[in-house]
C-alpha positions in Angstrom: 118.7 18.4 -200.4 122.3 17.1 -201.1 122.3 15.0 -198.5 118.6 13.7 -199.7 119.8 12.9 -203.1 122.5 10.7 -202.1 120.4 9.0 -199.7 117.9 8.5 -202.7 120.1 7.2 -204.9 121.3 4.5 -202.5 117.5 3.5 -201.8 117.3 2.9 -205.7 120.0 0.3 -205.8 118.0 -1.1 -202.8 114.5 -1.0 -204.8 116.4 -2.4 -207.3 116.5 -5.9 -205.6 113.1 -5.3 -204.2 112.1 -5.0 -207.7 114.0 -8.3 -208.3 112.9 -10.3 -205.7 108.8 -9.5 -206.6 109.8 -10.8 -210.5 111.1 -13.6 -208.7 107.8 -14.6 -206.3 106.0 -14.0 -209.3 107.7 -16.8 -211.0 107.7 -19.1 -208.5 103.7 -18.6 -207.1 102.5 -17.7 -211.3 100.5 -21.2 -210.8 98.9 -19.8 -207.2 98.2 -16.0 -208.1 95.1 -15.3 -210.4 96.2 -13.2 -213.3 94.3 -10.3 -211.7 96.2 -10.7 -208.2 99.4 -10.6 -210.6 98.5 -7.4 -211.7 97.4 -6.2 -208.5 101.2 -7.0 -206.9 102.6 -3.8 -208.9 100.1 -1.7 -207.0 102.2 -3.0 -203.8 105.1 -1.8 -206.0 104.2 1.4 -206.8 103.8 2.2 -203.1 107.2 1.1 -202.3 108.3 4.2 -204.8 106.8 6.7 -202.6 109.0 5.7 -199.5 111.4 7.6 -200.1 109.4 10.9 -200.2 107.5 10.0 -197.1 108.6 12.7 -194.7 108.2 10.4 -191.3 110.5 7.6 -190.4 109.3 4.4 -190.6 107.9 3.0 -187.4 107.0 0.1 -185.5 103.2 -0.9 -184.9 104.3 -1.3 -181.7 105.0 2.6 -181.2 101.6 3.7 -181.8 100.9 3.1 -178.5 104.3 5.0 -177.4 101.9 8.3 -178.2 99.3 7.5 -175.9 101.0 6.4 -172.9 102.0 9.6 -171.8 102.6 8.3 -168.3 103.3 10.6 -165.1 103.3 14.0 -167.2 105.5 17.3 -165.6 102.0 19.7 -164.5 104.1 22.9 -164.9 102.3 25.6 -166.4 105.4 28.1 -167.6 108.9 26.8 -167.2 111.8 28.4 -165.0 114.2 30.4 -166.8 117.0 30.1 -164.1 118.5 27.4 -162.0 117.7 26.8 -158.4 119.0 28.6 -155.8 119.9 26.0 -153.9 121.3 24.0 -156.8 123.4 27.2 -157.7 125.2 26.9 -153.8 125.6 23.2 -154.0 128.2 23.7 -157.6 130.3 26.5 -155.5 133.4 24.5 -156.2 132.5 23.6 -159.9 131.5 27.0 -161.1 133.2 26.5 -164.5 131.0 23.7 -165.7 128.3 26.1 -166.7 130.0 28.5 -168.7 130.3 28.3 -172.2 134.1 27.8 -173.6 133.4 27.1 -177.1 135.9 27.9 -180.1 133.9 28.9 -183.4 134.2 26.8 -186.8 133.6 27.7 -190.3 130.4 25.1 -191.6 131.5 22.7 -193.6 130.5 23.0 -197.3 128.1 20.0 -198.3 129.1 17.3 -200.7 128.6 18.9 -204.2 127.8 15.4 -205.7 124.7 15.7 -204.1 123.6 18.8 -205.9 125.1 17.7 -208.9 122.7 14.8 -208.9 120.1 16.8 -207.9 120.2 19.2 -210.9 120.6 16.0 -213.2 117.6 14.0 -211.3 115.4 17.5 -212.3 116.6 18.0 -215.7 115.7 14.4 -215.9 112.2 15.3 -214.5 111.6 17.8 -216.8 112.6 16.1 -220.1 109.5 13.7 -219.3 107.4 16.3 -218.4 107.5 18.1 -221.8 107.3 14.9 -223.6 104.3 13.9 -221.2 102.9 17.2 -222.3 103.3 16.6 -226.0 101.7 13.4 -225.6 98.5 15.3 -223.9 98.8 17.9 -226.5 98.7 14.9 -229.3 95.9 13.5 -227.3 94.0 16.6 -227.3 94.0 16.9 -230.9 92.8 13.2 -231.0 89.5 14.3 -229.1 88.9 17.3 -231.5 89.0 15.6 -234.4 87.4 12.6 -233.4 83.7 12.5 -234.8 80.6 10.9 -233.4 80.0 7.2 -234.8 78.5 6.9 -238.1 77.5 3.4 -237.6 73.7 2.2 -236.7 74.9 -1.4 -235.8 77.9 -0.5 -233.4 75.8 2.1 -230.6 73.4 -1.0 -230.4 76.1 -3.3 -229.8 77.6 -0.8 -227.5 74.9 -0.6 -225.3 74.9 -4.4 -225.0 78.5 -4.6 -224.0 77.4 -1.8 -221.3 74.8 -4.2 -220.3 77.0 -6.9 -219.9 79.8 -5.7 -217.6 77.5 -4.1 -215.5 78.5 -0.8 -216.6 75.6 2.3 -215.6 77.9 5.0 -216.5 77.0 6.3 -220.4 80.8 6.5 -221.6 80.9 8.7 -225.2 82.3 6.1 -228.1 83.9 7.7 -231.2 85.5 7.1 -234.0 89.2 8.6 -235.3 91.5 7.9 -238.2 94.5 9.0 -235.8 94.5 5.6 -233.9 95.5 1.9 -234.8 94.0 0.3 -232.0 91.2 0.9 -229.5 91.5 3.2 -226.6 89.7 4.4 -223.5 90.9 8.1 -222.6 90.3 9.4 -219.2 88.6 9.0 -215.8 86.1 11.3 -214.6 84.7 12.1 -218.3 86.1 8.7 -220.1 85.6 8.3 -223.4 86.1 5.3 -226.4 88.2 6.1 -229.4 87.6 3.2 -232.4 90.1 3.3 -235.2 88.1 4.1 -238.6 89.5 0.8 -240.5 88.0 -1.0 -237.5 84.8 0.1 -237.9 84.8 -0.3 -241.8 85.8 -4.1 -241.5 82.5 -4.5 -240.2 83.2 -7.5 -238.2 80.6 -7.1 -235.6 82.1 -10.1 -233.0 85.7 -8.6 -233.5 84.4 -5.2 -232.4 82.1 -6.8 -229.5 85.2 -7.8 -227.9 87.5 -4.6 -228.5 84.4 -2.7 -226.6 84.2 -5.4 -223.5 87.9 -4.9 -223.6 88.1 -1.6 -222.9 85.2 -1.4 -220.8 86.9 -3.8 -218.6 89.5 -1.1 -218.3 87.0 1.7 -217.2 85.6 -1.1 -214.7 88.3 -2.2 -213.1 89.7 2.1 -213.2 92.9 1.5 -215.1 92.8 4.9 -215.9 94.4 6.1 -212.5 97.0 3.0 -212.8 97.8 5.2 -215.7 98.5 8.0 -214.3 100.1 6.6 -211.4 102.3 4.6 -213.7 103.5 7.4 -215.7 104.1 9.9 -212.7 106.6 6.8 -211.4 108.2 6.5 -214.9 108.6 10.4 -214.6 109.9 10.2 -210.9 112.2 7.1 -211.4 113.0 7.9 -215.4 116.9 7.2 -214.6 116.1 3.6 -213.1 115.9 0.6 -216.1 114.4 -1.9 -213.7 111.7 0.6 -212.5 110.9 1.1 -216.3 111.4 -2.6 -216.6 108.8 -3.0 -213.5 106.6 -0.7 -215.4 106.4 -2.3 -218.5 105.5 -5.6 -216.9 102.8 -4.0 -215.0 101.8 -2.6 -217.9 101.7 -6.3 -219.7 100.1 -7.9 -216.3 97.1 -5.2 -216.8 96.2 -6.5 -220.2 96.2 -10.1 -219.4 94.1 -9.2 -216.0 91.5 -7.4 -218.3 91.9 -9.9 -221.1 90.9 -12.5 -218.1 88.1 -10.4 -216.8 86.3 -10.1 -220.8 86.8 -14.4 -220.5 84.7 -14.8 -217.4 82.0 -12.5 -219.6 81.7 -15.3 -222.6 80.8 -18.9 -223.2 83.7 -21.1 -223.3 83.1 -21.2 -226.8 83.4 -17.8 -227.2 87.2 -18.2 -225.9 88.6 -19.4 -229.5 87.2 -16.6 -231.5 88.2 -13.9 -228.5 92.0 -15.0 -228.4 91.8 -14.8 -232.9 90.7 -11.2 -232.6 94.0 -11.2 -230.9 96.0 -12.6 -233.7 93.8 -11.5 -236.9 94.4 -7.5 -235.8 97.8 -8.3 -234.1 99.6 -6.4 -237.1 96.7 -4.0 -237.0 97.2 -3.1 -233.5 100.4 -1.1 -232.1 101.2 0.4 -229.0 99.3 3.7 -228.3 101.3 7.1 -228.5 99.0 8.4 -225.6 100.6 7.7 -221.8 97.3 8.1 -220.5 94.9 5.9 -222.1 94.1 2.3 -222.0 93.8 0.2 -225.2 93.8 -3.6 -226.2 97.7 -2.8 -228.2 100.5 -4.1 -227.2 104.0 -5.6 -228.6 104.1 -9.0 -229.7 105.7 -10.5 -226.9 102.4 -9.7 -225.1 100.2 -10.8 -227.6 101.7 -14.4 -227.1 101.5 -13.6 -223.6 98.1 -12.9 -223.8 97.3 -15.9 -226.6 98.6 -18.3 -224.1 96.8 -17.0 -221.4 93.1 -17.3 -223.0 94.4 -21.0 -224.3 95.1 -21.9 -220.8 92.2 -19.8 -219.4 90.1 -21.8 -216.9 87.0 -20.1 -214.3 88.5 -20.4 -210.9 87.1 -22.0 -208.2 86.7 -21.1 -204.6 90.3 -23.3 -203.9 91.7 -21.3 -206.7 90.3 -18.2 -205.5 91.5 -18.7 -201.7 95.0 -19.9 -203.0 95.7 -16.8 -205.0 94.3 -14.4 -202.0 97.0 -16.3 -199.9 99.5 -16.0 -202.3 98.8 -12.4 -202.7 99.0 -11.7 -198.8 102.3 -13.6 -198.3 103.9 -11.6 -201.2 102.6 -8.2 -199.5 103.6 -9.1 -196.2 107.2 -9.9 -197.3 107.3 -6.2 -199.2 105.8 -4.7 -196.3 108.5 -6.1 -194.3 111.4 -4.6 -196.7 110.0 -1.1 -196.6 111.8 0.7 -194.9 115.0 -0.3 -196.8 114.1 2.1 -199.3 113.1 4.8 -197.2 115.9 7.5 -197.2 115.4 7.7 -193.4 116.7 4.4 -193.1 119.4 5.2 -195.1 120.2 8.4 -193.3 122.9 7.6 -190.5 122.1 10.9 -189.2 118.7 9.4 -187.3 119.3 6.7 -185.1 116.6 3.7 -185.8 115.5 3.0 -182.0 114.0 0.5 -181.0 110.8 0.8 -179.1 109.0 -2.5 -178.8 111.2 -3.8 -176.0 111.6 -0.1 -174.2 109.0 1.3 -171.9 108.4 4.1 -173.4 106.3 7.4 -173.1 106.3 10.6 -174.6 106.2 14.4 -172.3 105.4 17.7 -173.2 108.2 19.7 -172.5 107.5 22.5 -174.8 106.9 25.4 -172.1 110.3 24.6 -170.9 112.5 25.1 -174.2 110.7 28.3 -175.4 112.3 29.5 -178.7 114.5 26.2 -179.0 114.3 23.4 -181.0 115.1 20.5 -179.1 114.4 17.1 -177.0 115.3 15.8 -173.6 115.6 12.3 -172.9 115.4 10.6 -169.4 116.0 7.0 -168.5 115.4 5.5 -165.0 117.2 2.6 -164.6 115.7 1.2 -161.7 112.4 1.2 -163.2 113.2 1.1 -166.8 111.6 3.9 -167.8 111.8 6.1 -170.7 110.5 9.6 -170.9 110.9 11.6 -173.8 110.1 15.1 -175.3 110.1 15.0 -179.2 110.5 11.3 -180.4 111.6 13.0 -183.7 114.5 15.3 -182.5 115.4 12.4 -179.8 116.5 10.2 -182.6 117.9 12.8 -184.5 122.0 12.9 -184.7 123.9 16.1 -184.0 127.5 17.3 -183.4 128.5 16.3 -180.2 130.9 19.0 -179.4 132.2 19.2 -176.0 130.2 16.2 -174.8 132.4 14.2 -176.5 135.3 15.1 -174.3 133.5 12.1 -171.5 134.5 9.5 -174.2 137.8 11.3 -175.8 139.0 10.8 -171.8 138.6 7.3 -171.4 139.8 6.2 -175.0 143.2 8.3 -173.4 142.8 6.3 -170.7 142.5 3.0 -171.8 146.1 3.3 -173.8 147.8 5.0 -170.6 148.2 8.7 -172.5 146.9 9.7 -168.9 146.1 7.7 -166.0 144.1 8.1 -162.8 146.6 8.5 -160.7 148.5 11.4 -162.9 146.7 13.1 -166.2 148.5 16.1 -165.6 149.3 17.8 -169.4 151.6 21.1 -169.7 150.4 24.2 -171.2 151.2 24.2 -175.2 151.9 27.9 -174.2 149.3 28.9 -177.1 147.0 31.9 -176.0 143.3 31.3 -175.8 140.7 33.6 -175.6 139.4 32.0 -172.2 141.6 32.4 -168.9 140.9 29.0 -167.5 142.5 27.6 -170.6 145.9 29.2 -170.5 147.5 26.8 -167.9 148.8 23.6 -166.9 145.8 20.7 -166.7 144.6 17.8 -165.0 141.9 15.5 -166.4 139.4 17.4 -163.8 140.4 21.0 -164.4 140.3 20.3 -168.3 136.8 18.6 -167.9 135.4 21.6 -165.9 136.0 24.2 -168.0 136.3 22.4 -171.3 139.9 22.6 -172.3 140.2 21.8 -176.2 143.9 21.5 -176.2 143.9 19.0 -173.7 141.5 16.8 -175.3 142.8 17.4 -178.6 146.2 16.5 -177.4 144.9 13.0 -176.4 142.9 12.5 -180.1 146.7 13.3 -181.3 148.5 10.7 -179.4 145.5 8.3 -179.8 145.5 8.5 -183.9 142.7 8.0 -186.5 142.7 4.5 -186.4 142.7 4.1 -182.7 139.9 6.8 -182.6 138.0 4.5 -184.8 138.3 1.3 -183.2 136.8 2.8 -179.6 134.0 4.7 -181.3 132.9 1.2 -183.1 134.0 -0.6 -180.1 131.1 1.4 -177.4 128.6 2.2 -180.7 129.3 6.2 -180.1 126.2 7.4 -183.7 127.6 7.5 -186.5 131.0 6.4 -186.0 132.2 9.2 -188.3 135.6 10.5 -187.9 136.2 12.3 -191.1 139.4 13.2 -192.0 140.3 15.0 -188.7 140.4 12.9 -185.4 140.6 15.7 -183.4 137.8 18.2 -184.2 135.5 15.9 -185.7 133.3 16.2 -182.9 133.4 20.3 -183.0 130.5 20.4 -185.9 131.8 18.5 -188.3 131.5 14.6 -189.2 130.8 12.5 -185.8 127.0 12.9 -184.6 124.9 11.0 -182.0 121.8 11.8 -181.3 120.2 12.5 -177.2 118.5 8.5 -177.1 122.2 7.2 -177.9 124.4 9.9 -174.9 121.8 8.3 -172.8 122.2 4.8 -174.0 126.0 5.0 -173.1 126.1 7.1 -170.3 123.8 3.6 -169.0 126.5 1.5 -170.2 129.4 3.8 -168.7 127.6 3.8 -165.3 127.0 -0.2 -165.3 130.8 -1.1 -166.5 129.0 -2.5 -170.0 131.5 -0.6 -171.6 133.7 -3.0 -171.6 136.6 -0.6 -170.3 138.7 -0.6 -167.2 136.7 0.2 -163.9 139.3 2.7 -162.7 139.2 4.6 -165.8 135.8 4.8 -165.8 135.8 6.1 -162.0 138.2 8.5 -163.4 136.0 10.1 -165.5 133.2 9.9 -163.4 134.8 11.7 -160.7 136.2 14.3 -163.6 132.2 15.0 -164.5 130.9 15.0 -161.0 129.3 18.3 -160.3 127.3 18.1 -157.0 126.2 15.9 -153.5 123.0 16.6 -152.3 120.1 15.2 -150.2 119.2 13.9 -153.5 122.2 11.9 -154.3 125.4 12.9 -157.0 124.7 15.0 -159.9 127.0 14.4 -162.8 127.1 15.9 -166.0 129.1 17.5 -169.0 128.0 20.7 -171.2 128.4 21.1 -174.6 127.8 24.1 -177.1 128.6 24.0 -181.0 129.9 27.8 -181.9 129.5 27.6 -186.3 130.8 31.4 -187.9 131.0 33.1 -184.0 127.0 31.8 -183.3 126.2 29.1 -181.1 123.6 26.7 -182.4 124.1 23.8 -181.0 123.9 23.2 -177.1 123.8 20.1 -175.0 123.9 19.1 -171.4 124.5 15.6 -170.5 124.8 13.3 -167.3 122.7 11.5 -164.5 121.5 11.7 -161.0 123.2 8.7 -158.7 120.7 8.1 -155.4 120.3 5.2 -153.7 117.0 4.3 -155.3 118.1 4.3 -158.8 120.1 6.1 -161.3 118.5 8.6 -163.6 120.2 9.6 -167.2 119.5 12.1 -168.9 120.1 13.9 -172.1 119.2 17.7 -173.2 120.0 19.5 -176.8 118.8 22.6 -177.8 119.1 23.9 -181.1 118.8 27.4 -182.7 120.6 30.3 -185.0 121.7 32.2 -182.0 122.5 32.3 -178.0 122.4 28.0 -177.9 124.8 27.2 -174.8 125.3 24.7 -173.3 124.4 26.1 -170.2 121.2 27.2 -171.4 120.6 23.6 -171.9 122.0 22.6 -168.6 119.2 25.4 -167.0 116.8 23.9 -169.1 117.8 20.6 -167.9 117.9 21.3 -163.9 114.5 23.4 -164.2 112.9 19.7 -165.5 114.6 17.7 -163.2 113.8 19.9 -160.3 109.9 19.4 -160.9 110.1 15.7 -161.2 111.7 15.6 -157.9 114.8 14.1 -159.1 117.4 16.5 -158.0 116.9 20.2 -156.3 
């Protein structure tokens, strides 16, 4: 939720120039856009504030079809729960590579700023609520006092207005002293509310047009605009440009309906419409009740409105066709800007992969991870083919832990720390609680059985900034460092997610790297765990240990034949008992029954 709010705030300054770039089409198309097209732009608006909430990432329309494809699916009915026999006697001389040697670390406590503005977005939340509240409690005692209408000339008048908009619905009309202006109220039982002093003025034409007013409103269902409109003022109530957005939507509606009660009268009826306007204008106020519709509003509308019904002419079909084209341009740019504000997009710990240009299909994997959470990833380079089980936890960035160690080699590599020829490192003589680690290392040993001090020697001698400049160089997630380089990748700050360890293990294998092909070889040959009928299995485990549990597990590498290379990319997530070796069995038992390796 921390980690949520932050996001959300970040995708407000986002919708904030959202906000300003539909003011500003508005502007510039006001000629092209009907005034009811105007007002039906904010709609478009009030969509983009429910982005953020959406819990799916955004998507291309392209990966609809990812779901169907479903190409050359694994038949397996129950998955193994041990590696291959003949797989175990082919790894005889790299026995360590499956065991675990994982130090635990204490979790990280989240950012308090994020709670911090979570408690204040809430508080926030409320405070609207309970004034929402007293303005339905206000409203209710409206309705309770309001009586029946007295008059015989206004229910005839009524039903003539109901006749004229097309209206079959029989909507209640009362009168009230408690109101200033006219308002409709509600929208399954709606109901009129005239002001008293109206009604006594007995100015039959002024109230003829107060009634087509707010009919208009019930016919064109402003009353769930309402409702929508207040819920995003609620929502958004620490945004002024939302509120800002809000009350031009709010202005855009009148005009819309004031344009709708034209096309009902006579052109000459225009002049004495647009006066009712100005001769109640001090009359009429702004109604106390956030969930009705009335003809009120500030003076800076009225003009707004005045000039409207002066300038008011009935479209034509060009018109007509114009504004519809207007209004799809202006929705299609939006649409286009969505998922800026989504929090997902904002979230560096999902990778935003691009499918359009992949072929891509989605496998059911399930019976072969059993309690765990998790996703495996394989790419065949020859064919360039994707398969993947769970798009949503493929793309999804998590510590890296010991997988890292690939990468940590060949940054020491590159600035001659170790070299291919001699990476041997002394024993820092500090006791660990695993045998193989208490001794002199090469780069191979320290690979095979994960040797932290070696690789945390390197991240030393490298420094932050050096650290930094390779992970942006090869694109390694989210580039994170933190403020230690060398256990950021032990659960802590630096995440990538499966899609993106096979993305660079691709890269790495086809010298895109941009890194010396020695070096490279070096690390190959480090990670190289078997030869078989089947080609060279390379690979590199991983398993994140958080408070003496291990939650996190990963197994990494590819299969080298001469028909193609296949990468691949397995981790497993739970509270308990997630090894990297689990994932590597996990892994193996998949690749056995697509005939990749055995």
């Amino acid at each position: 939720m921390a980690d949520f709010m932050i996001r959300f705030f970040i995708c407000n300054a986002l919708l904030c120039g959202i906000i300003g770039i539909l003011l500003l089409m508005k502007h510039i198309l006001k000629n092209c856009l009907s005034s009811r097209m105007q007002y039906n732009l904010w709609f478009l608006f009030l969509g983009l504030l429910t982005v953020p909430f959406l819990p799916l990432r955004f998507f291309k329309s392209s990966e609809i079809f990812v779901w169907f494809k479903n190409l050359n699916l694994i038949h397996s009915s129950q998955a193994r729960t041990a590696v291959d026999q003949t797989f175990q006697a082919n790894i005889a001389d790299t026995q360590n590579w499956m065991e675990n040697f994982a130090l635990s670390v204490n979790r990280r406590i989240p950012s308090i700023t994020g709670y911090l503005l979570f408690i204040l977005w809430v508080s926030g939340i409320i405070v609207m609520l309970i004034l929402a509240i007293r303005s339905a409690i206000q409203l209710y005692t409206l309705k309770k006092s309001a009586l029946p209408l007295q008059s015989q000339k206004i229910p005839k008048l009524y039903h003539r207005c109901l006749s004229d908009t097309g209206i079959t619905k029989n909507i209640p009309i009362y009168s009230t002293a408690y109101l200033k202006s006219p308002v409709i109220v509600g929208f399954f039982k709606p109901c009129i509310y005239l002001p008293i002093h109206l009604i006594s003025d007995d100015n039959e034409m002024d109230i003829r047009y107060m009634l087509l007013h707010e009919l208009q409103h019930y016919r064109h269902k402003d009353g769930i605009a309402n409702y929508l409109m207040n819920l995003a003022g609620i929502v958004y109530w620490f945004n002024p440009l939302v509120w800002y957005a809000l009350k031009e939507m709010r202005g855009d509606r009148e005009v819309a309906c004031d344009t709708s009660v034209l096309k009902l009268l006579e052109i000459e009826d225009y002049v004495a419409y647009g006066n009712t306007l100005i001769n109640f204008a001090e009359k009429l106020s702004l109604t106390p009740f956030p969930f009705s519709s009335g003809i009120s509003g500030n003076m800076k509308q009225m003009k707004r409105r005045i000039l409207n019904i002066v300038s008011y002419e009935r479209p034509t079909f060009r018109k007509k066709l114009k504004s519809i084209t207007a209004f799809l341009m202006i929705t299609v740019m939006l649409f286009s800007l969505t998922p800026l504000v989504s929090t997902y997009a904002a979230d560096k710990n999902h990778y935003q992969w691009n499918t359009s240009s992949k072929n891509c299909s989605q496998i059911d994997l399930s019976n072969y991870f059993g309690k765990y959470k998790g996703s495996f990833v394989l790419y065949d380079s020859k064919n360039d083919n994707w398969k993947i089980h769970d798009m949503e936890r493929a793309a999804l960035r998590v510590s890296p832990d010991s997988t890292y160690k690939i990468y940590n080699a060949l940054f020491g590599l590159e600035e001659n720390i170790i070299t291919p020829e001699n990476s041997f490192m002394n024993w820092n003589g500090i006791q660990y609680p695993f045998k193989a680690w208490n001794s002199d290392q090469t780069l191979t040993s320290a690979m095979s059985a994960s040797v932290n001090w070696y690789f945390q020697s390197i991240d030393e001698q490298l420094g932050k900034k050096s650290i930094q400049n390779y992970l942006h160089k090869i694109g390694y997630g989210n580039e994170d460092i933190g403020n230690d380089c060398s256990s950021c990748w032990m659960e802590s700050s630096l995440k990538i997610s499966p899609i993106e360890q096979v993305e660079l293990l691709s890269r790495l294998q086809n010298h895109s790297l941009e890194l010396d092909t020695e070096n490279v070889k070096a690390v190959k040959d480090a990670i190289h765990i078997s030869s078989s009928s089947f080609g060279d299995f390379y690979g590199k485990t991983g398993t994140g240990r958080v408070n003496g549990q291990d939650i996190n597990g990963w197994f990494i590498g590819f299969v080298e034949n001469s028909d193609s290379t296949y990468f691949f990319a397995t981790n497993i997530q739970h509270e308990k008992q997630t090894t990297g070796g689990k994932a590597a069995e996990i892994t193996v038992s998949i690749l056995s029954d697509l005939n990749i390796w055995k």
